[in-house]
One Martini backbone bead per residue (centre of mass of N, CA, C, O) as a GRO file, in nm:
protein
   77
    1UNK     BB    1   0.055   0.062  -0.021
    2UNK     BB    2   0.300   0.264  -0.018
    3UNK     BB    3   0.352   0.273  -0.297
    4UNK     BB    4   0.021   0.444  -0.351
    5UNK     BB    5   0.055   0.664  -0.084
    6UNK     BB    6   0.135   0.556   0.157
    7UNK     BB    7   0.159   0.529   0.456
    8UNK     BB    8   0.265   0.304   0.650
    9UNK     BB    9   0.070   0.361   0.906
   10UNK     BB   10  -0.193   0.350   0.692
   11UNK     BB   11  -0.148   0.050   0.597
   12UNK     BB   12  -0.124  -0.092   0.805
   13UNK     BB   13  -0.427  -0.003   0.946
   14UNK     BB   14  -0.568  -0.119   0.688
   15UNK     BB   15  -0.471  -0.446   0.710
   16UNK     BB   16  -0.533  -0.509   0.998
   17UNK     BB   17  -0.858  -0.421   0.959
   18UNK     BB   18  -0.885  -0.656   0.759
   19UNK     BB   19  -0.821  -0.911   0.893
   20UNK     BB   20  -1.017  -0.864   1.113
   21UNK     BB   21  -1.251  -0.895   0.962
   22UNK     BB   22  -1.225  -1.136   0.821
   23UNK     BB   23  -1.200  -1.307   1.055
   24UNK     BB   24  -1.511  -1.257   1.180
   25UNK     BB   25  -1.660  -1.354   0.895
   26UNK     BB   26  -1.563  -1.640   0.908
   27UNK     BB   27  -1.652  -1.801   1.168
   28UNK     BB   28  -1.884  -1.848   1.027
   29UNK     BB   29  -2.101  -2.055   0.846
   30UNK     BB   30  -2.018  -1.896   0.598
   31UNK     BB   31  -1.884  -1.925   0.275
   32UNK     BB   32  -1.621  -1.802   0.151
   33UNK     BB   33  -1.761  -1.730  -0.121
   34UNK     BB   34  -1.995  -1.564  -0.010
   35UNK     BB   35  -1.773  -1.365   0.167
   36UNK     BB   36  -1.695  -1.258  -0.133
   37UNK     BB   37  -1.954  -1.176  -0.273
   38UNK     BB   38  -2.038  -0.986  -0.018
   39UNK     BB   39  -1.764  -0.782  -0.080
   40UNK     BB   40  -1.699  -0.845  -0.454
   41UNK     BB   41  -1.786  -0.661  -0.648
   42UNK     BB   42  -1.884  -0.613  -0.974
   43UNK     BB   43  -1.621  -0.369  -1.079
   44UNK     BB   44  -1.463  -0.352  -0.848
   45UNK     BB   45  -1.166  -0.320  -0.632
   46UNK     BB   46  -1.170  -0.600  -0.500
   47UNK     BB   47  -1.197  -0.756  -0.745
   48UNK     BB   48  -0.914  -0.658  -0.893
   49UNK     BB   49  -0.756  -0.770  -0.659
   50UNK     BB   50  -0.868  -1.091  -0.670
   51UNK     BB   51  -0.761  -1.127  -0.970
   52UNK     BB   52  -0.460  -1.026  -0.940
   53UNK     BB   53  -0.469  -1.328  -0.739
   54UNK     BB   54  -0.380  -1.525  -0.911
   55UNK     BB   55  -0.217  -1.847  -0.780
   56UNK     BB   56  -0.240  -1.831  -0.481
   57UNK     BB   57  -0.380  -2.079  -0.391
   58UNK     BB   58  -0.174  -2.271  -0.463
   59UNK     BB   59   0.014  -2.155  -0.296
   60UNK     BB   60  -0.066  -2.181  -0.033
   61UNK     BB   61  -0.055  -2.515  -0.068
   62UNK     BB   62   0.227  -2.536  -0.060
   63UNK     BB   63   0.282  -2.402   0.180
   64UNK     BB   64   0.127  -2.628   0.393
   65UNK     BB   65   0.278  -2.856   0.279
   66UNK     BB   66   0.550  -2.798   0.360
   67UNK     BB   67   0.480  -2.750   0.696
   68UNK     BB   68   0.391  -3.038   0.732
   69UNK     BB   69   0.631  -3.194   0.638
   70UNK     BB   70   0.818  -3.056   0.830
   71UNK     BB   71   0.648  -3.150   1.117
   72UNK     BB   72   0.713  -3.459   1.036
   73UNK     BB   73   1.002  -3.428   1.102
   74UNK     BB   74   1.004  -3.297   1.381
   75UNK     BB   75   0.825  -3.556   1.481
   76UNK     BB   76   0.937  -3.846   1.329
   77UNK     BB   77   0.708  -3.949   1.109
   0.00000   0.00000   0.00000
């Protein structure tokens, strides 16, 4: 968010807040996708940013299996 003219401080704390937020709303029995289709309109800032964000997806599969197979040689298993 720096980048975009964003000082430190206050792209931190739209990051934090916005963590909160997301955090809040999944706790619910709502699923992941209803909470993105009410949050990401069509045509949208939000649904642009998580357009450009193709590939993530992956990437985290990618990040948890790397950390589940580190825990099992840490633990022996």
């Amino acid at each position: 968010m720096q980048a975009q003219g964003l000082a430190g401080e206050t792209a931190a704390r739209l990051a934090r807040g916005a963590l909160r937020s997301a955090a809040a709303q999944a706790e619910g029995e709502t699923s992941l996708d209803a909470l993105i289709a009410r949050i990401a309109s069509p045509g949208g800032t939000t649904r642009a940013g998580l357009d450009a964000m193709s590939g993530v997806e992956d990437q985290a599969r990618a990040a948890i299996s790397a950390a589940a197979r580190r825990a099992r040689e840490l633990s022996g298993d």
